[in-house]
Every structure is written in C-alpha cells, then in structure tokens.
N, C-alpha and C positions, 0 to 999 in steps of 0.2 A: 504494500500500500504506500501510497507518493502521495504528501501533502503540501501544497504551496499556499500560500496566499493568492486570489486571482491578480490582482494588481503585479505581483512576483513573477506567474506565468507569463502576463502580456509582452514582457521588458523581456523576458528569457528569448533571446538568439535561436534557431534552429538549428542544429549543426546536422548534415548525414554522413554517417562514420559506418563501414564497410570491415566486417567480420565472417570469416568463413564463405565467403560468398555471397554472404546478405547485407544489404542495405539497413539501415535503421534510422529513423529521423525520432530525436529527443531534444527537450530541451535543455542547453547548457549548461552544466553546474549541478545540474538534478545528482543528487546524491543517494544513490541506491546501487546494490550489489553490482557491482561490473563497473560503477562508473556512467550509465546511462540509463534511460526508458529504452529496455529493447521490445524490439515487434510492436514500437507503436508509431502508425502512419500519423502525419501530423495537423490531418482533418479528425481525427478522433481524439488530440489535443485540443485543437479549437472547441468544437462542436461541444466536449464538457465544461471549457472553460467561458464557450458563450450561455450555456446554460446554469451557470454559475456553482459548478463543481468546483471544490477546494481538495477536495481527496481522489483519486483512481488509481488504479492497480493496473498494470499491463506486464503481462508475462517477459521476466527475465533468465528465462530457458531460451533451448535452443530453438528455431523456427517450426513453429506447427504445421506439418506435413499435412497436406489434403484439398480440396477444391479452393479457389479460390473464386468468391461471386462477384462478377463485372469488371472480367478478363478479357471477354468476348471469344472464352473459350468453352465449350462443353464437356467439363471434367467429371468423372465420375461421382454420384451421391445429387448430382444437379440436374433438376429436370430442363431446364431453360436458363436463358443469361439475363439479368435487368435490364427490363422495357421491352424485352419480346410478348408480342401477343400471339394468341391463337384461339378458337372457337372450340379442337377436339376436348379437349378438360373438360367441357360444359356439358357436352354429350356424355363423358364418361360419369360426371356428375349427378346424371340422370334430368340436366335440363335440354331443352331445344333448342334455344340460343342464349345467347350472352356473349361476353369477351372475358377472357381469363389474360389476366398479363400477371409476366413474373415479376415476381418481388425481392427486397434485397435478399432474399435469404436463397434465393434459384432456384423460387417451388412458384407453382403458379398461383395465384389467389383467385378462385373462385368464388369469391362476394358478389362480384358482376355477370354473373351468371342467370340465366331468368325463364321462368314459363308467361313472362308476360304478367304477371298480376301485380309484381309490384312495381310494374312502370308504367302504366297506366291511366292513372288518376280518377280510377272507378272505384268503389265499394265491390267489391268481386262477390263476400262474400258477408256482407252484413258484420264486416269486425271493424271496421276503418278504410279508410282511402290510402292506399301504399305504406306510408311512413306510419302511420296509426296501426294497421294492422301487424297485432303481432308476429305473427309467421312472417313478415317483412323485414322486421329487426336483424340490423346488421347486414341488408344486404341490398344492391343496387345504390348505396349511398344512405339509407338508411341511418339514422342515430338510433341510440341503444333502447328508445323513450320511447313506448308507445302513450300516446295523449286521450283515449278513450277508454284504456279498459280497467281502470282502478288500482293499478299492478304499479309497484316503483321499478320498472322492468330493467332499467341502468344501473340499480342500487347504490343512488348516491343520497336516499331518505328523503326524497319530491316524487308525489308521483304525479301525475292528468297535469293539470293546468298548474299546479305549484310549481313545477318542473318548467319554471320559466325560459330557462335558454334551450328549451331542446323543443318547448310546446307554444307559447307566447304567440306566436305566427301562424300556427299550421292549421290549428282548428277554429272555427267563428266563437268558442265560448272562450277561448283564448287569448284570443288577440286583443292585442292591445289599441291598432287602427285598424279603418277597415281596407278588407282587402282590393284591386285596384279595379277589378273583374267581376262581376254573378256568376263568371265560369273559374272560380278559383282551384275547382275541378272539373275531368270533363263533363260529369254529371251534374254541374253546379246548376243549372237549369231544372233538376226535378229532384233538389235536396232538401226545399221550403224553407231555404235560409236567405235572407237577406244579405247576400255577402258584402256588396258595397256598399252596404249601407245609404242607399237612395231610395228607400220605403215601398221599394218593388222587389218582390218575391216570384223567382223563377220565370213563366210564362210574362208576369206584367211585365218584365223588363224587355226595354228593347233590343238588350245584346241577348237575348235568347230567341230572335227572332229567325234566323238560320242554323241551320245545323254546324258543326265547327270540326274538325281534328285535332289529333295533338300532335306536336313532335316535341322529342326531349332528348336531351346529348348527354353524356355519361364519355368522359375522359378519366379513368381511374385513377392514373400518376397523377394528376393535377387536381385529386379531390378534395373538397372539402366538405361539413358539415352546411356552407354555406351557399356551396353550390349545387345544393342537390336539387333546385328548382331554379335558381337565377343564376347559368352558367358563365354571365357577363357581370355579375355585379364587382367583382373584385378584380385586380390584376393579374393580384400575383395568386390568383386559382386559376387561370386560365392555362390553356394548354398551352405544349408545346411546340416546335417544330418540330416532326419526325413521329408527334405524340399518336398513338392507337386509342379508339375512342369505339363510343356504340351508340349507334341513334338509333330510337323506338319511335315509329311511329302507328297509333292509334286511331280507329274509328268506331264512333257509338250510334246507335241506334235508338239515338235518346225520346223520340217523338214519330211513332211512326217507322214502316220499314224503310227500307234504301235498295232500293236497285241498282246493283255495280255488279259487275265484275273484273275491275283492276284496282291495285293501285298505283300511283306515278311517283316516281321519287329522281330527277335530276341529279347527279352528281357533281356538286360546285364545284369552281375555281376551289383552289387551294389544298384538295384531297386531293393524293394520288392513287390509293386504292380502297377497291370497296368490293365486300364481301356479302352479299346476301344472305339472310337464313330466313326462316318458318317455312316458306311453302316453293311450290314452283314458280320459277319467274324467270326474267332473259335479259337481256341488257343491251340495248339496241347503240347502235352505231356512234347516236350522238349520247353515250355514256346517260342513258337513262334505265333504273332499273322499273321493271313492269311485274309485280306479281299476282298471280291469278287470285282471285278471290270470291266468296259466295256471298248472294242477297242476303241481308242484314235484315231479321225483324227487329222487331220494336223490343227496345232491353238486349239486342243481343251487340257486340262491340268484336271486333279484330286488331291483332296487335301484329304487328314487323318490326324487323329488326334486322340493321347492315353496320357491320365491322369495319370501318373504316380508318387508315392511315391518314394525319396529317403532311403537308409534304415536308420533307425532310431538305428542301435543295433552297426555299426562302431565308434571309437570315435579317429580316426587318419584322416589326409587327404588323399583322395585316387581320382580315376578316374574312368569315365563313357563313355566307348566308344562304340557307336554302327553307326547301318547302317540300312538301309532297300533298297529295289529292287523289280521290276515290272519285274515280270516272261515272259518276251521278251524273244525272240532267237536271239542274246545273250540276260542275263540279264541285265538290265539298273541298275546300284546303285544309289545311294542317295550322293550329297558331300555336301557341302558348302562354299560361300563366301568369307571368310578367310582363306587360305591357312594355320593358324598358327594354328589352332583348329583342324587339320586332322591329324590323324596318321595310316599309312598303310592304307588308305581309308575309315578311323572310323571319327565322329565325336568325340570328347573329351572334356568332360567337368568336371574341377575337384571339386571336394568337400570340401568344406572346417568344421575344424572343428569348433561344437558349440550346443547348445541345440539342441536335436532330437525336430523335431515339431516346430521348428522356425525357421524362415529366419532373413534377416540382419533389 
C-alpha cells in the first residue's frame, strides 16, 4: 500500500524505468520495495489521484502474465477487444436484437440487448412504460429505480417518487414541471394524463390528432443515466466517432388499425454501417433499409431495430439526423420525446469528437 498526499502526487515527475524487459511508469521518489510503483501505467495514477485517492497498492512482483484488454489483440480468456460490437451475444442471450459491445474487461455487455419492450415507450404489460417497468431494470439504459411499483429497487432507502434523481422526470406524479409533449410516451394519447399540462387530456389535445412513431438511439460507450431519452442534451454523452450504437424504431396502433406493410428507414450522412434485425427486409441502392411488416390493429404496436456504426474517418463535431415511416396512406413518421432533439422532423444527435472506435 502507497500513501501520498494528492497535492505530493501532482508535483511527483513521471519517470519510465525499464526492468527485465518491462517498462514501468511510477512516480519519482515513491518509496516502496524496489524503489518504485511497479506494473503501474500512469492513467491509473491519475485516474485515482483525480478521484481523490490518497492511498493505492499496485503490485510490486514480477509482470502478471495473461491477456491484456485494449491491445487490439484477441488473447486468450477474451471474448472481444474494447469498442467492438456485435449483435451474435444477443441471440445467444436468448434476445432478437440489440447491440452487445465489449467492455473494458473483453466480455461483451449484454444490457443493450432487447425483445423490444423496453425500448418502446408502451406499457407492454401493465407494470410501467420501459424505465418503470421492473423487468427493464438495468437494461437498455435503464437506472436501477423502478418509479411505480413501491419497491426501493436500487437500494439506496427512496423508493417511487422519493427516489428523486432517478424518478423526478419520468412519471407525471413525479415531476417536478410539466413535460414538453401529451406524447411523453408513445401511448401518451390514451394514458388520461395530462402530460403538459395545458388542461387537455389525450384525444382533447391537438398533438394527438395524428398518429406518431418513435425513434430512439442507444450509443452504449457514450451512456448515461441522462441520456437515456435526450441523447442531445449533454456533450460530453454524446457519441463518438467510430462509436457503434442501436436505433429502435416503433409503431403503435394507438387509435384505430393501420394498414402498412413496410417500414422506411434512410441511412444518414455520417453512418457508415448499418445492420438490420427483427424481420425481413432489403436495403435498396440509395442505402434505405425496407422491412416487411403486418396490419397493425388497434392496441397492437411493432418494434425494429439496426446496428449501426458511427463513421470513424470525420475528426470535427458534426450531426446525425434521421427519421423513419410506416408506408400508411398518409405516411406515419417517426418523432421523439424531447422536442429539443428534432429538427424539421429529424431526430439529431451530435457527434462529438474523439478516438474512432471508442466511446466516452
């Protein structure tokens, strides 16, 4: 165990001093067995000393033999390298789609994995709207809090609505203003709440007067608790270049059947690959994917989902706006939730810069 003062650490010099073949970066003067902090890289100096550690221990033995994660090599004991994605994990997981990307540790995290209900922003099943619903906890971006069912599900001794920073926003007995939409989900039209509070409930309001979509973007490396519905509101959650991400989108049956049988999804400026799942579908010339789908009765909703790579070769901040639509007469589009993420009818979400191939 190595104790400094933080103030002592910052002033300490870096020196890399070379043993046996191996490198070792320590701080100057550190006074422990050998003469140095060996086997400690010198982001894992910082990184305690920016978290205001005064004490840490780094092994002063010989170099510990075995994988090393984010090499960009596939060593044994490691399923994948940090920031690789892939869809097969989600299958073996026993879901349909989702994105699995690896994490520091070169396993893959299957949180973002999904049958569709918790990306949604339906009541699927009479327990809550995604985030609320227990069986959602902890997954698709999820926090640990369910807000309706009486349960301190986080276990931090708050539960529903006392559980301010996890529930404050998500549900209308919660909130603290009102929210900016009557479709503050997709069902926000037949919930008989008032969401924006303009003294019209569901049909009286006139943003329930057409039927709506959803789209919603899901960048894993770049998550946070705060972007789990407003993937623009912060900077430094936005993705990154190179970053692998998931868009879901959704169509409800809120009022009435719907006669389609497609739906359309363009692939924007700024992706350079994109991966289809749930159903059959084709991808035509001018990069638009097309998947087949059946008549919608009334209550009944469909969900998709495509795997898409940010482009790795930009190295300025730019934006990502797309849409998709259910070949109705008229077409139905896609919006979202937060009015501040839409532009001309597009969702937006900006890029920010940073290593291709890695997120925050």
């Amino acid at each position: 165990m190595v104790c400094f003062k933080t103030s002592e650490v910052s002033r300490m010099p870096m020196t890399r001093e070379k043993t046996e073949g191996q490198a070792r970066l320590a701080p100057t003067g550190a006074v422990v067995p050998g003469g140095i902090l060996r086997n400690c890289q010198i982001w894992m100096v910082i990184a305690l000393v920016s978290a205001g550690a005064t004490c840490f221990a780094c092994d002063d033995g010989p170099a510990q033999q075995g994988p090393i994660c984010g090499n960009k090599v596939l060593e044994e004991g490691e399923a994948c390298e940090w920031g690789q994605a892939a869809s097969w994990p989600c299958i073996n997981a026993g879901f349909p789609a989702g994105i699995a990307v690896c994490g520091y540790d070169c396993q893959y995290d299957t949180s973002f994995c999904t049958d569709g209900t918790c990306d949604n922003l339906i009541d699927d099943f009479g327990r809550g709207v995604d985030c609320d619903d227990p069986a959602c906890l902890g997954r698709m971006g999820c926090l640990g809090e369910s807000c309706t069912d009486g349960v301190d599900n986080d276990g931090d001794g708050l539960s529903d609505c006392m559980d301010i920073s996890d529930c404050r926003d998500k549900v209308p007995n919660c909130k603290a203003a009102c929210f900016a939409t009557e479709r503050q989900h997709l069902d926000g039209c037949s919930d008989g709440v008032d969401a924006d509070c303009d003294g019209l409930v569901d049909d009286e309001d006139p943003e329930c007067d057409h039927p709506v979509g959803l789209m919603l973007a899901f960048f894993p490396l770049s998550y946070s608790s705060f972007s789990r519905y407003y993937p623009g509101m912060f900077p430094h959650y936005k993705p990154r270049h190179g970053a692998w991400g998931l868009i879901s989108i959704t169509f409800l049956a809120e009022h009435g059947d719907l006669q389609a049988s497609e739906i359309h999804w363009p692939m924007p400026e700024g992706l350079t690959e994109a991966y289809p799942q749930d159903r059959t579908f084709i991808l035509t010339r001018d990069r638009t994917v097309i998947w087949d789908v059946d008549n919608l009765r009334q209550g009944e909703s469909v969900t998709v989902h495509v795997m898409v790579r940010v482009s790795p070769s930009k190295y300025d901040t730019f934006e990502i706006c797309m849409r998709a639509w259910l070949n109705t007469d008229p077409p139905i589009y896609t919006t979202h939730p937060d009015p501040g993420v839409m532009r001309d009818g597009l969702l937006c979400v900006d890029v920010w810069e940073g290593t291709p191939g890695h997120g925050l």
